[in-house]
Every structure is written in structure tokens, then in C-alpha cells.
C-alpha positions in Angstrom: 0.0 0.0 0.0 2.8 2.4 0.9 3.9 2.0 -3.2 0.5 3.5 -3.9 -0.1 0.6 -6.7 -2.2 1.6 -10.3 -2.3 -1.8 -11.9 -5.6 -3.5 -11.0 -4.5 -7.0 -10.5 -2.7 -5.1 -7.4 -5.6 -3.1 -6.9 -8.2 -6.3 -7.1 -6.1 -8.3 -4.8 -5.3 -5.7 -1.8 -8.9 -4.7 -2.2 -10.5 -8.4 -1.3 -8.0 -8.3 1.6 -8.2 -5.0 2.7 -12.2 -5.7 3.4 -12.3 -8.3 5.4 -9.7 -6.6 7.9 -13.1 -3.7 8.2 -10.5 -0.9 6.4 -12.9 0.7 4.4 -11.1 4.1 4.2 -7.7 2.2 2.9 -9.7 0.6 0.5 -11.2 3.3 -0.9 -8.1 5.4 -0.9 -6.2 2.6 -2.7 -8.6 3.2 -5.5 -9.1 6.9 -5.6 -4.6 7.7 -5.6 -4.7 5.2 -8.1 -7.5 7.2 -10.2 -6.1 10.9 -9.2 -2.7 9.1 -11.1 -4.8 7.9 -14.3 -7.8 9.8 -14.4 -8.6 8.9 -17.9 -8.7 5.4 -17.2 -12.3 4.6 -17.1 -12.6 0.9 -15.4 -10.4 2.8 -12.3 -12.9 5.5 -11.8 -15.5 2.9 -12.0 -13.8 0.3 -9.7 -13.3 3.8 -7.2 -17.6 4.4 -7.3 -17.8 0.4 -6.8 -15.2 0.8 -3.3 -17.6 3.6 -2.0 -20.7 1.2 -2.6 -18.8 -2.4 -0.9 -18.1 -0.2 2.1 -21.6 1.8 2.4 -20.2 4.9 1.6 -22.9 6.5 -0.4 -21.9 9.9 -0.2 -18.6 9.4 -1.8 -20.1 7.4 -4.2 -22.6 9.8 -5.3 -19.7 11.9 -5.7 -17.3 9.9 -7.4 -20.5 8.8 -9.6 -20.6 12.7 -10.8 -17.2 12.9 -11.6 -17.2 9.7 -13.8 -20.7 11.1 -15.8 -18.5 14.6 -16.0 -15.6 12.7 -17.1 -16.9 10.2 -19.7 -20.3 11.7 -20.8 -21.2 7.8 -20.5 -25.0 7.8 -18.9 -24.9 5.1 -16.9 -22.3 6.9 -14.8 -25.2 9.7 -14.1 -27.8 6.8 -13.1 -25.2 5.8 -10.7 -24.8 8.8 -8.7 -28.7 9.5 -8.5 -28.7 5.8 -7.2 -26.1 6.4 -4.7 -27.8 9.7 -3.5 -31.1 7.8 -2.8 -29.2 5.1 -0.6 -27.1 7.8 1.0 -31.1 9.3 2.0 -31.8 5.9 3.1 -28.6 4.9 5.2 -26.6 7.9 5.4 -24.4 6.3 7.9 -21.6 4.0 7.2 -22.1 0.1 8.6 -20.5 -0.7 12.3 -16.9 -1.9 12.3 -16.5 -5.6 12.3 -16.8 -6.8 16.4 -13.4 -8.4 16.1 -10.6 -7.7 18.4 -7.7 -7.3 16.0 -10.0 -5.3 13.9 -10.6 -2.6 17.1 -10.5 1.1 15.5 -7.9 3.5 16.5 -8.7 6.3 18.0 -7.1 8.4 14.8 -9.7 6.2 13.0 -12.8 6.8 15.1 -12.2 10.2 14.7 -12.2 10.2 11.1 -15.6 7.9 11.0 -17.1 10.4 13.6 -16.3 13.5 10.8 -17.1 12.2 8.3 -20.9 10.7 10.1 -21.7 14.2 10.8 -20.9 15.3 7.2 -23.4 13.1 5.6 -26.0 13.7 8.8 -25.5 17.4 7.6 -27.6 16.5 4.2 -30.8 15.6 4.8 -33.3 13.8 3.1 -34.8 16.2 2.0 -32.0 17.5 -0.2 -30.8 14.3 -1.2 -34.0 13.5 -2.8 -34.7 17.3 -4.4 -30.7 16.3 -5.5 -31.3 13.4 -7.1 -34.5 14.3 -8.9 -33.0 17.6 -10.4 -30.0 15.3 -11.4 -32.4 12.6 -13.0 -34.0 15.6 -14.8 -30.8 16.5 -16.4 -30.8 12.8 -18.7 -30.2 13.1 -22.3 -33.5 13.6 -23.9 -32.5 11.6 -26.9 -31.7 8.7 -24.7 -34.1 5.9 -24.6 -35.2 5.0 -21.1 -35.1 1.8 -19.4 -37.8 0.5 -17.2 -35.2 0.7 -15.0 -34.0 4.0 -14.9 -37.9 5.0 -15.5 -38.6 3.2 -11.8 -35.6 5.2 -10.3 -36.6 8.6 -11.4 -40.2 8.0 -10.3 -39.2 6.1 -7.3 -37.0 9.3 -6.2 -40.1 11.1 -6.7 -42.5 8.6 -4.5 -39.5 8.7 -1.6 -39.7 12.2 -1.3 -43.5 12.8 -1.3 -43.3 9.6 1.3 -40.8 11.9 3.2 -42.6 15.3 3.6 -45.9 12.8 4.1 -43.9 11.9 7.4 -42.5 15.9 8.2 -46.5 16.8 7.7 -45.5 19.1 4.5 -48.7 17.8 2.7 -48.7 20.3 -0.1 -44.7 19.3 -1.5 -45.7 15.9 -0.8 -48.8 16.1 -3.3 -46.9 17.5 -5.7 -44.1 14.7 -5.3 -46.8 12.1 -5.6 -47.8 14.5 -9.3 -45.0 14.1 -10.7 -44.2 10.3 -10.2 -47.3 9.9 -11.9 -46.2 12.3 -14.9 -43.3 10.3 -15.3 -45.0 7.4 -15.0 -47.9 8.4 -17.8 -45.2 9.6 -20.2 -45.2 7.4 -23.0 -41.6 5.9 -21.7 -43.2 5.0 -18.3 -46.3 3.4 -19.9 -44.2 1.3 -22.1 -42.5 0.4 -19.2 -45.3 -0.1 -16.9 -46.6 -2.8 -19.6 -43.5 -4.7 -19.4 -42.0 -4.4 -15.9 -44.1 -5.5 -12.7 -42.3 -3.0 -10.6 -42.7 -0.1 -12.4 -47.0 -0.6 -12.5 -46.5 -1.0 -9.2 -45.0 1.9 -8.3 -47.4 3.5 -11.3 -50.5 2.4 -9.2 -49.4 3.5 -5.9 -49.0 6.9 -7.3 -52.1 7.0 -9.0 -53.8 5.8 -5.7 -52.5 8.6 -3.7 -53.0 10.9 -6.4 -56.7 9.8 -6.2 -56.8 9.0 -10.2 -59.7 6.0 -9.4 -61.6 7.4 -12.1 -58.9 6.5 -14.6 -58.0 3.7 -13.0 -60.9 2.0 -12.9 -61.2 3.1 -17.1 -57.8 1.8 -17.4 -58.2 -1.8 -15.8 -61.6 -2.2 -17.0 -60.4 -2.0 -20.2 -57.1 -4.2 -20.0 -59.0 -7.3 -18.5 -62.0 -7.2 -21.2 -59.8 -7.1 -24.4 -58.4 -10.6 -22.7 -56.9 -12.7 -25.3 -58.1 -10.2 -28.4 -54.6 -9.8 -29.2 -53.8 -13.5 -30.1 -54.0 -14.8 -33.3 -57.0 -18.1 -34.2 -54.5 -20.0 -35.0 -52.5 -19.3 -31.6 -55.9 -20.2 -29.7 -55.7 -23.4 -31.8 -52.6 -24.5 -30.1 -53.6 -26.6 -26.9 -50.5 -27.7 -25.7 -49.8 -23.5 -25.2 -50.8 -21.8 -22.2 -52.4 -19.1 -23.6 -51.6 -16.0 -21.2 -52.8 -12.2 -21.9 -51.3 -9.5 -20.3 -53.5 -9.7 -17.0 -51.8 -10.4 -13.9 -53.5 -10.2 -10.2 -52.2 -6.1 -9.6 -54.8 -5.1 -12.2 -57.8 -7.1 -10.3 -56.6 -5.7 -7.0 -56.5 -2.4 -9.1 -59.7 -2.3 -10.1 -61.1 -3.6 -7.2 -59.8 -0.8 -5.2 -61.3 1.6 -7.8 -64.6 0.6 -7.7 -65.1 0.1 -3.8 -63.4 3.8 -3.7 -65.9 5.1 -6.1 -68.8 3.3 -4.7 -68.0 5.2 -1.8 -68.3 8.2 -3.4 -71.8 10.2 -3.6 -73.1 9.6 -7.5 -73.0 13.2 -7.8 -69.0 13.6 -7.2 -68.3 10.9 -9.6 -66.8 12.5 -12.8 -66.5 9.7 -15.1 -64.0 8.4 -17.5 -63.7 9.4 -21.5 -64.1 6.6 -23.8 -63.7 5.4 -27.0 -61.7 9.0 -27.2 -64.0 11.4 -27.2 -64.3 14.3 -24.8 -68.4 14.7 -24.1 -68.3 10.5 -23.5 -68.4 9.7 -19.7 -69.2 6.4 -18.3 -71.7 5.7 -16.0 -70.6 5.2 -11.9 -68.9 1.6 -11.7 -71.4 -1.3 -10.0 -70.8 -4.2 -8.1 -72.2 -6.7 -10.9 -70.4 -4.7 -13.4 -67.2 -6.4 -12.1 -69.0 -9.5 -11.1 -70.2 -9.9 -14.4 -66.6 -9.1 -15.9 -65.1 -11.5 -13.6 -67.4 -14.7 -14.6 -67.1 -13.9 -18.3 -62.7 -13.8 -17.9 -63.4 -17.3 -15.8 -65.3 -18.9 -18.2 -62.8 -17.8 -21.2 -60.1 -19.1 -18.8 -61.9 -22.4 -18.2 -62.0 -22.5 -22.2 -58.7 -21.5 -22.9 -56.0 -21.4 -20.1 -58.0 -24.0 -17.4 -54.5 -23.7 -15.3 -55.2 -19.7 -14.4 -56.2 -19.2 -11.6 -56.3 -14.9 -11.4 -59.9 -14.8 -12.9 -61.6 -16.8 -10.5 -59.4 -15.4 -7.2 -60.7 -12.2 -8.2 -64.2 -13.5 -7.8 -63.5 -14.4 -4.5 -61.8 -11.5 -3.7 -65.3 -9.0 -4.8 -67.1 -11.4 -2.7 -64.8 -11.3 0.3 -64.5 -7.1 0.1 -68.3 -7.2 -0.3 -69.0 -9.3 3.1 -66.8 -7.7 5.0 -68.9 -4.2 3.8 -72.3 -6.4 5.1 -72.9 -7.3 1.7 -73.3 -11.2 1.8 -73.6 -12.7 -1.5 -75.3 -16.1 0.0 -72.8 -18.6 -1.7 -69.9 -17.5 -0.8 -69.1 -21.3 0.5 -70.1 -22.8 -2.6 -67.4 -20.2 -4.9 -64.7 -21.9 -2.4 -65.5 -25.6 -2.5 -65.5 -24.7 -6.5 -61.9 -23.0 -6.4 -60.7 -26.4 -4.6 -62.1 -28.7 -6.9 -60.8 -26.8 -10.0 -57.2 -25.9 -8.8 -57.0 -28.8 -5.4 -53.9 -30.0 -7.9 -51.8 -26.8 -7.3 -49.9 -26.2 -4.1 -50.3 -22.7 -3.5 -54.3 -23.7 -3.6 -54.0 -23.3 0.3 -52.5 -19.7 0.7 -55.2 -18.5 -2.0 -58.1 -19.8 0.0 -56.2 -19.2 3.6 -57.7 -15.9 4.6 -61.1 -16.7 3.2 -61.3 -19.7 5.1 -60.4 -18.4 8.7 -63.3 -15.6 7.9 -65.8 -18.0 7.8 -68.0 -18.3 11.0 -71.3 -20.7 12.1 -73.0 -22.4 9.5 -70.5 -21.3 6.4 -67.4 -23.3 8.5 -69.1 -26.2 9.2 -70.3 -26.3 5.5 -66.6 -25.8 5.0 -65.1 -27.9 6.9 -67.7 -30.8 6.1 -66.4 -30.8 2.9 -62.9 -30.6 3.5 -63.4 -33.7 5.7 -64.9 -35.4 2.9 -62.2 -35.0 0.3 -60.5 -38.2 -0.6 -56.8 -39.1 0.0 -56.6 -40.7 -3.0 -57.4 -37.5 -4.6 -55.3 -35.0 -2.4 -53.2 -35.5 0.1 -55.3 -34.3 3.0 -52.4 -34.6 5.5 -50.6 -32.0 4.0 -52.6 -29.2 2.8 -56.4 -29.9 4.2 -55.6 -29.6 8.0 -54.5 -26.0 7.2 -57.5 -25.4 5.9 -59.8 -26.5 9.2 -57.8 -24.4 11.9 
């Protein structure tokens, strides 16, 4: 070390022995002589930001993630630096030293980790986050954007309106939650909404606290009844193919959420949702046997054409669950579980879908229950596995 090495295979091998020994300042300054000697040696500077990161030094990585977007106009490098200032929000504290005796900070040293704790205490989160969205604002425009990078910039956005949520600045925090959402309507953030889990996920929790269960509702209304439109006859034709459309259980729970929101509403404050495009076209306010109705239709074109999903038929359960629990008993609920058994009794994960429903039932609906859990052959399921779950 007192050679002050440049070549990496020096580098790479004092840094996997300098970590262990908890020297995180010695292995980041290994890195950054040997970059201040060849600053125009890319992998260096990169190998420096990847130091900072292995020894939860976010702040110097956010840094050092600046100077290597400055440096190489290379866009990743940017990316980096707004990821490193949302984990330096997040943990702005370097880990504990290792409890090891041999490994007992100097005082020289605590002194040094002391500094430099109340130098990143000094930036709140507040900052970090304004920070790291003006910095994910400053992106070339001609770049095309990952679902990725769309999820951070929004996700910098959702932190901070999360953060003045818990300060009680409910105006900024609005506004936070306003422009996640723009991001994540842009064209980009659709497109990568419709191909990445995370980033409707983080799409719908903005829209819900942006209070968008108008659209919403529109929105998933409309993605579950084109169901398999987009497939081809002779795709349909193929049986050994699961056919899948682009429904997954987020955009039931969606839509579920809109319409028990906008049931609550008055029918007066309901605005209503353009369709079909044009301006003066509102739908009427959503119903319970609107859904109900949408939900049989998708589990009858699933019994037809993809007999192994389960989402369309879960959902059913799921209106009729949200509706009991608002004192609005549908009568058979008992019979829509003994049906979801016999129709998917051969999948595993059978138990954890009809868990909850289960322990809610009460009186005559659990002894109907368990009656016919009791009467389900062995032969047929193994009953000491999965049943018993089911009957306490």
C-alpha cells in the first residue's frame, strides 16, 4: 500500500484483503490515488464508485459517480450517482466496524468515521432527494429509457412525497406524488409499466395517492375485457400452449380498489372516464355486478382457454370477500370456495389462496366448509398436508 499501486490485478487483490480486515477508508483510498494518477482510465474510476458502494459509503459514491458522468459523458455513470444519493437518504451512515478484536478502530480512525458521520448527517433527506431528482432531470433527452431507470426517477419522486408525508409538508408531498405519476404516464413509463411488474406497481401507488380512481378503474376495466383479443385463431388453436394475456393479479386488485373507492363516493361527485376517445363520453358510476359480471365472463374464457389460471376466478373471491366484509353477503360464498378447490385442489399454492377466506368464515359457512374438506378423498389430495391447514 505504501507503493501507492495503479495496476488492477494489485488493486483487485489488496482490495478483497483489505475488506475483510473492516479498512474501508484504505480501500477506498487505494482506489481513488490510483484514479487521481490515471484519471482517464475509465474501469479505475469505476472500480473507485464500486469501493464507496462495498463499504456503504454512499456519499462518496454519489460523488465519485458525478465525476465519472463529467468525465466520460457515458449515462450510466449519471444513473449511478442519483442511485447512490437515494441510498445515502436511506442509510446515510456507514455500517458498524467488524466486532473483532484485532479489527478494534484507532482512535485516529474513530475520529475520522465520527467526521465524516456528521458530514453526511449534515444532508438531509430532504435535499438528497430534491438532489437526485433535479439530477435525474438533467438525462439526455435523446436517450431511450429503461424501465429501469424509469422506476428510479419516479421512485425518487414517490420517496420524497413519502418523506414530507412523514414531516407533515402535505402540499410538496402532493406535488411529489404529481410528478411520479407524470413520469409514470409519459409514453416511456407506460411502455415500461406494460413490461416491468415494478414499475406498475410503483405506477398504481401513485395513482392511488393521487386519487386518479376514475382512470384507473377506465384503465383496468379495459385491460381485462380485451383478454386474449390480441392472439391470433391459429394461436388459440394450439392446446398444448398456455395461452396468457397481459393480466396479472395487480390489475384485479386495481380495479377492485377503484370501484369500492368510487362506490364510496356520492353519484354526484363521480366524474366519469372518457371513452372510446371522445371528450363529451363519460361512463356511467362503476357497480358491483359490473365487475361481477366481468369477472365470470374472464373465468369462463379461462376455463376454455388457459383451465390452469387461476387470477380470474381469485378475483371473484376477492369481490365477494371485500363485499362481506362491507355487510354485503352474497349467500354462496361457500359454494365459490368448494368450487376454487375442486378446480385448482392439484396446485400447491391452492391453500395460501383460500387461507384468509377460510379463517373468515364463521357458524354455518365453517361447518359447511369444513364438512367438505373432511370429505375430500386421500386418493385424490393428500389431505395430511394441505387440508388440515384449511380447518384451523
Amino acid at each position: 500500500m505504501n507503493q501507492k499501486p495503479t495496476d488492477e490485478t494489485t488493486l483487485s487483490i489488496l482490495s478483497h484483503s483489505l475488506k475483510p480486515l473492516d479498512r474501508p477508508l484504505d480501500l477506498i483510498g487505494i482506489y481513488q490515488h490510483a484514479w487521481d494518477v490515471a484519471p482517464k482510465i475509465e474501469e479505475i474510476g469505476a472500480q473507485t464508485f464500486v469501493a464507496h458502494v462495498r463499504t456503504g459509503r454512499w456519499s462518496g459514491a454519489r460523488l465519485t459517480g458525478m465525476k465519472l458522468w463529467k468525465a466520460f459523458n457515458i449515462e450510466r455513470y449519471l444513473w449511478w450517482s442519483i442511485m447512490a444519493g437515494v441510498m445515502q437518504a436511506e442509510r446515510p451512515f456507514p455500517p458498524s466496524p467488524i466486532p473483532v478484536l484485532v479489527m478494534i478502530p484507532t482512535r485516529a480512525q474513530l475520529a475520522e468515521r465520527e467526521a465524516a458521520l456528521a458530514k453526511d448527517k449534515a444532508l438531509s433527506k430532504e435535499v438528497l432527494y430534491g438532489l437526485a431528482w433535479r439530477m435525474a432531470g438533467t438525462a439526455p433527452k435523446e436517450s431511450v429509457p429503461t424501465s429501469e431507470r424509469i422506476w428510479l426517477q419516479a421512485s425518487v419522486a414517490t420517496r420524497s412525497a413519502k418523506h414530507y408525508e412523514e414531516i407533515g409538508k402535505e402540499k410538496e408531498a402532493k406535488e411529489m406524488w404529481a410528478k411520479a405519476l407524470e413520469v409514470l404516464e409519459s409514453e416511456a413509463g407506460q411502455r415500461a409499466a406494460a413490461t416491468a411488474l415494478h414499475v406498475e406497481e410503483l405506477r398504481r401507488e401513485a395513482a392511488a395517492k393521487s386519487s386518479q380512481w376514475e382512470k384507473e378503474y377506465g384503465r383496468m376495466k379495459d385491460r381485462l375485457e380485451r383478454g386474449y383479443a390480441f392472439l391470433s385463431p391459429i394461436v388459440r388453436l394450439l392446446l398444448t400452449l398456455e395461452i396468457r394475456s397481459d393480466r396479472n393479479w395487480l390489475t384485479y386488485t386495481t380495479l377492485l380498489d377503484s370501484l369500492f373507492e368510487l362506490d364510496s363516493k356520492p353519484a354526484e361527485e363521480y366524474n366519469g372516464t372518457e371513452t372510446n376517445g371522445e371528450a363529451n363520453s363519460v361512463t356511467a358510476k362503476p357497480g358491483v355486478e359490473d365487475v361481477r359480471r366481468l369477472f365470470k365472463a374472464l373465468s369462463q374464457t379461462d376455463e376454455e382457454q388457459a383451465p390452469s389460471e387461476r387470477a380470474s376466478r381469485l378475483a371473484i373471491l376477492e369481490l365477494e370477500s371485500r363485499l362481506r366484509k362491507a355487510g354485503k353477503h352474497s349467500g354462496d360464498f361457500v359454494r365459490l370456495l368448494t368450487e376454487y378447490w375442486e378446480r385448482f385442489s392439484f396446485k400447491p399454492v391452492v391453500v395460501e389462496d383460500l387461507l384468509d377466506f377460510v379463517k373468515a368464515l364463521e357458524g354455518e359457512e365453517r361447518a359447511q366448509w369444513d364438512a367438505f374438506v373432511d370429505a375430500i378423498p386421500e386418493d385424490v389430495v393428500s389431505t395430511q398436508l394441505s387440508c388440515p391447514m384449511l380447518l384451523t
